[in-house]
Every structure is written in structure tokens, then in C-alpha cells.
C-alpha positions in Angstrom: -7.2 12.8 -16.0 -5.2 13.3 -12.7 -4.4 17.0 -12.5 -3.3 17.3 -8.6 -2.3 15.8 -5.9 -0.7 16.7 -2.6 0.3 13.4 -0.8 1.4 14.2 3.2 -0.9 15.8 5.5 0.8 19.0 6.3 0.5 20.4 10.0 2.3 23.6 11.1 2.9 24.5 14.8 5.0 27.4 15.9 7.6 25.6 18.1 9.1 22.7 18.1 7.0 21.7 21.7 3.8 22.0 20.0 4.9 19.7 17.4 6.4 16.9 20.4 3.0 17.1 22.4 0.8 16.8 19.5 3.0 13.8 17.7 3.2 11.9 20.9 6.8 10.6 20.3 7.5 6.9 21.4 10.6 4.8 21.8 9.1 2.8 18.4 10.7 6.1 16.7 13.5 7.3 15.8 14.5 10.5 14.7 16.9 11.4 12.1 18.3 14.2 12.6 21.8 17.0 13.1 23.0 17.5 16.6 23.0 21.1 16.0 19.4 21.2 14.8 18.5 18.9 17.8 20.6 19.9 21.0 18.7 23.7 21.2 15.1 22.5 20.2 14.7 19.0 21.3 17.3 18.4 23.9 15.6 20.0 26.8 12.4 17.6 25.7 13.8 14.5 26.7 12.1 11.9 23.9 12.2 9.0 24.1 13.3 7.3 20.9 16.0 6.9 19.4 17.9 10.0 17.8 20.4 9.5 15.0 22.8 12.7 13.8 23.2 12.2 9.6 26.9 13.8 10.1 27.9 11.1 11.7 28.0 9.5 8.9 29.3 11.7 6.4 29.1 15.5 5.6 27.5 17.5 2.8 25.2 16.3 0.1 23.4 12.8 1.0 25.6 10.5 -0.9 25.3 6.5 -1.5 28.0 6.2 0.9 26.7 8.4 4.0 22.9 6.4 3.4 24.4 2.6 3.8 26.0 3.5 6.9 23.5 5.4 8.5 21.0 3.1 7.5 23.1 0.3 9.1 23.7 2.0 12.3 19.9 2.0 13.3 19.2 -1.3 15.2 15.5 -3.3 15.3 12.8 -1.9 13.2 11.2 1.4 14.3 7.6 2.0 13.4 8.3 6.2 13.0 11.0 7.5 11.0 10.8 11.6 12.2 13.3 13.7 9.8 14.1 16.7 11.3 16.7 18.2 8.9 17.4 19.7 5.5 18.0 18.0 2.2 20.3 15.6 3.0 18.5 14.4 6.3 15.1 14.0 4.2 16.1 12.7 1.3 18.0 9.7 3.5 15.0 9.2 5.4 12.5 9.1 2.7 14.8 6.1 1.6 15.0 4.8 4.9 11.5 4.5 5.4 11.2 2.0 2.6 10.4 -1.7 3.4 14.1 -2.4 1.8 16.5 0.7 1.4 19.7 -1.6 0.9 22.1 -1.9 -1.3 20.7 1.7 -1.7 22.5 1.7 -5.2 19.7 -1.3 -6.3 16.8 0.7 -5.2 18.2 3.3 -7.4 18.9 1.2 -10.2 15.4 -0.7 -10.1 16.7 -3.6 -8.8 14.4 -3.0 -5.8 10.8 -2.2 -5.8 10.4 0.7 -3.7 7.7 -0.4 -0.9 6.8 2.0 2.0 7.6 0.1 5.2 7.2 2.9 7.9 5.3 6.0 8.7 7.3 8.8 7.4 7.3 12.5 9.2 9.3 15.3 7.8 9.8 18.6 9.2 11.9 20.7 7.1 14.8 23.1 8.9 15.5 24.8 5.7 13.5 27.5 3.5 14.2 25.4 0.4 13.6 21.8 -0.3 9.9 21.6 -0.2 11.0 17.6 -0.1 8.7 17.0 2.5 5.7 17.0 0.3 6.9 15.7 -3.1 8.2 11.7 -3.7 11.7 12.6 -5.1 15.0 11.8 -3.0 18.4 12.8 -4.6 21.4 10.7 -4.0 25.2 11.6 -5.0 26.2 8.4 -6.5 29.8 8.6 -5.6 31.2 5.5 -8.0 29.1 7.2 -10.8 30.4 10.7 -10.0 27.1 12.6 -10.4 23.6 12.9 -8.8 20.1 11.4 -9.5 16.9 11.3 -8.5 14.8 8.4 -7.7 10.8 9.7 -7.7 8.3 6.8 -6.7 5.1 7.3 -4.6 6.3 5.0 -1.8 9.2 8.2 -0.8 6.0 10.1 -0.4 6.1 11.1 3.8 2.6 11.0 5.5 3.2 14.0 7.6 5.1 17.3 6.7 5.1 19.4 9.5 6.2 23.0 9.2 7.5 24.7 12.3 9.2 28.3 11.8 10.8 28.6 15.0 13.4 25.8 13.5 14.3 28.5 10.7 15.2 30.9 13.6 18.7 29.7 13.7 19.5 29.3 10.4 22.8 30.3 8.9 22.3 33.1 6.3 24.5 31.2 3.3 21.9 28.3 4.2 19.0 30.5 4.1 19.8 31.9 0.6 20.9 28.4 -1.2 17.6 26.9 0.4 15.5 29.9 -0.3 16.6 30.4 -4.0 16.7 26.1 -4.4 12.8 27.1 -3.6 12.6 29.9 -6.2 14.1 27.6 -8.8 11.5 25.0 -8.2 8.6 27.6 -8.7 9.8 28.8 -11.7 10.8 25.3 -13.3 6.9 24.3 -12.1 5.4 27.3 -13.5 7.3 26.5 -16.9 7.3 22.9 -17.2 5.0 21.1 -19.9 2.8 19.4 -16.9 2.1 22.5 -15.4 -1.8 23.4 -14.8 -3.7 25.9 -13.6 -3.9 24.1 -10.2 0.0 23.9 -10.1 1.0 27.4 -11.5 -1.6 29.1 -8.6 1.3 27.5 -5.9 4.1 27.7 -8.2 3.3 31.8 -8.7 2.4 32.7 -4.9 6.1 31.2 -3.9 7.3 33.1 -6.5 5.9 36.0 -5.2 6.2 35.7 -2.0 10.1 34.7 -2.5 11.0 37.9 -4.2 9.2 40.2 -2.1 10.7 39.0 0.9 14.2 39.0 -0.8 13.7 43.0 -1.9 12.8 43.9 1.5 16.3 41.7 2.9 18.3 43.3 0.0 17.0 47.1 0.7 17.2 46.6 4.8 19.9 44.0 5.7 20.2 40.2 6.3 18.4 40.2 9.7 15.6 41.2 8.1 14.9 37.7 6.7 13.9 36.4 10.5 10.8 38.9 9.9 9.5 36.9 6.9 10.4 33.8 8.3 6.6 32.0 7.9 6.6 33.2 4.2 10.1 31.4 3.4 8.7 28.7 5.1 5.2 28.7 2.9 6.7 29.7 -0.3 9.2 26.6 0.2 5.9 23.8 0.7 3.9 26.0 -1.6 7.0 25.2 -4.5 7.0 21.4 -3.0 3.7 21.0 -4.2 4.0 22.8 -7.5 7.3 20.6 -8.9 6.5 17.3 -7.0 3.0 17.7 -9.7 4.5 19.5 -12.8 8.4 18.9 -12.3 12.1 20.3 -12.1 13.4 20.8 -15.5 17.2 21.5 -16.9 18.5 24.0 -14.0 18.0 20.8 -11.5 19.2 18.8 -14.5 22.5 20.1 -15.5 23.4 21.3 -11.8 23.3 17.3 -10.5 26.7 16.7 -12.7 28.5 19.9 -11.8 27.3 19.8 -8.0 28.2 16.1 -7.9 31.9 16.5 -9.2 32.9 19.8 -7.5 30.7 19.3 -3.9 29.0 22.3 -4.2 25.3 22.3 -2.0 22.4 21.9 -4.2 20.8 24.8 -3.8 24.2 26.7 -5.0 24.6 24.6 -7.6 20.9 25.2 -8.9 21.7 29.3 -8.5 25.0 28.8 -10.8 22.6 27.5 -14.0 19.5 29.4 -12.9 19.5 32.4 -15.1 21.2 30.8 -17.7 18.6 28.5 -18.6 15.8 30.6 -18.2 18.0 33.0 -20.6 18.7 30.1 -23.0 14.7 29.3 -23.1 14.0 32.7 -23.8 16.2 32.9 -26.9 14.7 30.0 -28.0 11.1 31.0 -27.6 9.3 34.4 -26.4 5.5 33.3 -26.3 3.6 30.9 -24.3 4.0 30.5 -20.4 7.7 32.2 -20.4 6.4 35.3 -21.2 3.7 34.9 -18.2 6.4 34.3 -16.3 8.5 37.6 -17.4 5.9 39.7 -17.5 5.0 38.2 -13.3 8.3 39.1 -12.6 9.1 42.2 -14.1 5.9 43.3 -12.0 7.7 41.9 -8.7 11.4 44.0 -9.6 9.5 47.3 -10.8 11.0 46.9 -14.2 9.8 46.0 -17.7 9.6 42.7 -19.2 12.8 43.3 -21.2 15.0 44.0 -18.2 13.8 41.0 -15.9 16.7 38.7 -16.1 19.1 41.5 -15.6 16.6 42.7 -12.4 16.2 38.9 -11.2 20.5 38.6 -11.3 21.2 41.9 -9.5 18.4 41.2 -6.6 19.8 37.5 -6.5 23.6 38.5 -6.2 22.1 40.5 -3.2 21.0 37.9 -1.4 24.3 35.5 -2.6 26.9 36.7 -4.8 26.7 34.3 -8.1 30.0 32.8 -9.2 30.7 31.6 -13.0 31.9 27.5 -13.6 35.5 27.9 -13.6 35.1 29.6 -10.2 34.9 26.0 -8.8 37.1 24.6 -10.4 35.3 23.0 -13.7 37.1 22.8 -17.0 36.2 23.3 -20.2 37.2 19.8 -20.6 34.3 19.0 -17.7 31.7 20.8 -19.8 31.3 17.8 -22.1 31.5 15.4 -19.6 28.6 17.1 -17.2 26.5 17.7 -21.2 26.6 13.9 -21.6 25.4 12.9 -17.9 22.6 15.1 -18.0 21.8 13.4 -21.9 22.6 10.2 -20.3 20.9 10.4 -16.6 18.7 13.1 -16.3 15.7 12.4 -18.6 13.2 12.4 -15.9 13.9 16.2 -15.3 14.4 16.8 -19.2 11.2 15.7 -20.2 9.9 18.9 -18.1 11.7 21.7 -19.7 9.7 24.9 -21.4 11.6 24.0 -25.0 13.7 21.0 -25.9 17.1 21.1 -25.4 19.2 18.5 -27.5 23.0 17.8 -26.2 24.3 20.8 -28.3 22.0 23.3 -26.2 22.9 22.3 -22.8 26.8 22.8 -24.0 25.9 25.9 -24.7 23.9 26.5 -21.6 27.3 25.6 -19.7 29.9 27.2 -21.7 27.3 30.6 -21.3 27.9 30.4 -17.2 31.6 28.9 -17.9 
């Protein structure tokens, strides 16, 4: 029985000339990338392939839309594909390094068999995705006004490289969606049904790792993040490697819908339904891994088990104030509408959740945070 597996080789080097020595970049590559990202780490390098900026082609979430035209834009057929981005830039070039990424919709829809056709290296610029080690990419399907998920082993990358002087220059509103995407993914590890003891020991450490450095920002001031900059960084590819084995459950679920009709980033969208579900699984059932969980975190917030949501909200909306549905814009109307996409589309994730939620639960999940 296959317990465990972590895919890419994963390299870390401090700055972002270590990494370009040791990779030995070539004008076979190119490199998908933002020119903010690339102009103050990799301009002064010179390389020598070819460098394509993702919001060229579209800004925010990585949509249908922004993938065809990127994808079309890149002439002949390079040997490297080098993300060097968040989300959005990794989960377009993890399609892009298929053998056949177009019509993008029909590799989505199964219409294409997903074949790796090129070497795939990711370097994460975010503290949050822990895509670069798991075989998921997310696309907004624009005609279908929501979000999914494609996971096949052929979006695997064979090299995640982890450099933290990339997270030196990260906006703080990027560092906390990112950073609490990556908390959301270690709990909904720890939790899901597929978790072992292989995959809570990663999910847990992040965990820990994630709130501890998030009391000491809270208590001493955003700046503060910069000092635990390596342990974001970890916690993020140690969560990677817990959900791309045991899964994302309803949080990731229900958020695609909502995030894909009101454009809100991923990791905010996740932090909207976070609490809620975990909340909602709780009422449902007090034993088993939850109360692992609980009694983890109450340890980690200096309280008891019985105040660690209230704890885990109040050291969140430090690090990000947390705004309710209607906030954004969604209708009560919408709530129904986002309950039967996630019934409808999101079975992959659903089938990970601690208890099972039936259509009438989720509602309720979402009128809870309306």
C-alpha cells in the first residue's frame, strides 16, 4: 500500500545567483515569470533564454483565458520550462509543461491525456502554495464561472527549488494570503481521511511553525515576518507535501466558487471559509484526529482546547483582518449557486473532508460566514 511520496527533487539555495550557477540556464529554456519578480533578481544575470511575464497576459488568478494566450505567445519548443512565480505563474507552467496543454479547457475536461513533455522547475516567490511539489494546478474557468483543479502525475515538476531571498520583497497582504493558503493546507492534510502518520509529521511541523512565527509578527510588528522568512518558506513545502499525499478538503472546496465569481485571491478566499469549516466539523464530531488537532493548537495559542477557534480567529485577524461573504459582494441568492458547484465540481476535494458534508451542510457552512 503506497503511503508517501514526494515527487520533485527539492533544492534550496539562498539567492537567486546560487540557484542560476548551479541550474546552468540555456537558451533551450524559458522562464515564466512577473517582471517585478524578475527585473531585481534576475535582470542583472543576463540569461540567456527566453523570459515570459504571466501579466502580460492577464492579471490575478490563472484563468483559462490568461493560459491560451500565454501558452501561444511562446515560440519553438523549449526543453526547460523555469517558473519563477506564485500560484498563478506555477499552476500555468505545470500546464505548459505538458506534451499538449491546448485547448486548455480539453485537458481539463479529459479530452486530453495529460503527458509530461518538458522538464519542469519551480521556484516558489510566495510563502503559500506549496505547488511546487504536489501535481494539482487550479484554473478559473471563466465560461463556467468557477474554479477547478486538475491533479494528474504528469503536472508533477522535477525540481522545486526554494530560495528565501525571493520572499524578501514580498508585499505583506501577499505574505499573509500565501502564508495562511499554507496553514489551510496543513490543517486540511492533518484532517483529511488519507492522512498517515508520514503525512500528519509535515502537516503538524507547518502548523507549527506557521503559528509561531505569526504570534511573534502579531506581538512585534509586520517587519518582523522578514526574520522568519526560511520557516514560511519550509512550513509552505512542508504543507505541499502533506496535501499533494492526503488532500485539500471543503475550505479549498467551497472557496473555488466564491473566489471564482467575486475575483478574490485564493489564499483570501480560503481565509474567508477557514474557521467556518473547521467550526462546522467540530459540531459535527469532537473525537478522532479533530481533537488532535485542537488540542496541537490550543498548545500553540496558550489557551485550552475549548477556546482554540476563538484563539486561531483573533491571531488570524492580526495578521489579515477576516471579512464575512456579503463583504464582497455575494448574495444570499449566490449561496445556493456556489452550494451546488462545489456538489457538482468539487468531488475530488470532498472526498477528503474530516466528516461528510451533504449539500444542506455546505449551505450552512456559507450562510454561517454570510
Amino acid at each position: 500500500m503506497e503511503e508517501f511520496m514526494v515527487k520533485p527533487k527539492i533544492k534550496m539555495y539562498e539567492t537567486c545567483r546560487e540557484f542560476v550557477a548551479a541550474c546552468r540556464v540555456t537558451a533551450d529554456d524559458v522562464m515564466i515569470t512577473n517582471r517585478y519578480i524578475y527585473e531585481p533578481y534576475f535582470a542583472d544575470l543576463h540569461l540567456p533564454c527566453r523570459v515570459v511575464y504571466q501579466e502580460e497576459f492577464g492579471l490575478g488568478e490563472p484563468s483559462d483565458e490568461m493560459a491560451e494566450a500565454l501558452f501561444a505567445s511562446i515560440p519553438g519548443n523549449p526543453q526547460r520550462v523555469i517558473a519563477v512565480g506564485g500560484g498563478t505563474i506555477i499552476d500555468l507552467s505545470k500546464l505548459y509543461a505538458l506534451k499538449t496543454s491546448r485547448p486548455v479547457l480539453d485537458v481539463f475536461d479529459g479530452k486530453i491525456v495529460p503527458e509530461k513533455g518538458k522538464k519542469l522547475i519551480v521556484v516558489p516567490t510566495t510563502c503559500g502554495t506549496g505547488s511546487e511539489v504536489t501535481n494539482v494546478s487550479v484554473l478559473a474557468l471563466l465560461q463556467r464561472h468557477t474554479k477547478k483543479g486538475l491533479a494528474v502525475d504528469a503536472l508533477y515538476a522535477d525540481e522545486a527549488v526554494l530560495i528565501p531571498e525571493l520572499l524578501k520583497t514580498l508585499p505583506y497582504k501577499v505574505f499573509a494570503t500565501s502564508s495562511i493558503d499554507a496553514l489551510v493546507h496543513a490543517v486540511e492534510s492533518a484532517l483529511s481521511p488519507d492522512a498517515n502518520e508520514i503525512t500528519r509529521m509535515f502537516s503538524y511541523k507547518a502548523i507549527e511553525k506557521i503559528i509561531r512565527a505569526y504570534r511573534a509578527v502579531a506581538a512585534e510588528g509586520a517587519d518582523t515576518r522578514f526574520r522568519y522568512t526560511k520557516d514560511f518558506l519550509t512550513a509552505s513545502n512542508y504543507a505541499g507535501i502533506a496535501f499533494g499525499n492526503a488532500g485539500c478538503a471543503a475550505v479549498h472546496a467551497m472557496s473555488y466558487p466564491f473566489g471564482g465569481a467575486y475575483h478574490v485571491v485564493h489564499g483570501e478566499s480560503n481565509y474567508v471559509i477557514f474557521t467556518g469549516v473547521l467550526k462546522y466539523y467540530f459540531q459535527k464530531r469532537q473525537d478522532g484526529e479533530i481533537a488532535v488537532l485542537n488540542a496541537f493548537l490550543a498548545e500553540l495559542l496558550s489557551c485550552n482546547a475549548a477556546q482554540v477557534y476563538e484563539e486561531l480567529d483573533a491571531l488570524l485577524a492580526r495578521i489579515l483582518p477576516q471579512k464575512a461573504l456579503h463583504e464582497y459582494g455575494v448574495t444570499e441568492a449566490d449561496l445556493q449557486t456556489f452550494t451546488q458547484s462545489v456538489m457538482e465540481n468539487q468531488g475530488r476535494l470532498m472526498a477528503h473532508n474530516f466528516v461528510t458534508l451533504q449539500a444542506e451542510d455546505v449551505y450552512r457552512i456559507y450562510k454561517n460566514l454570510f
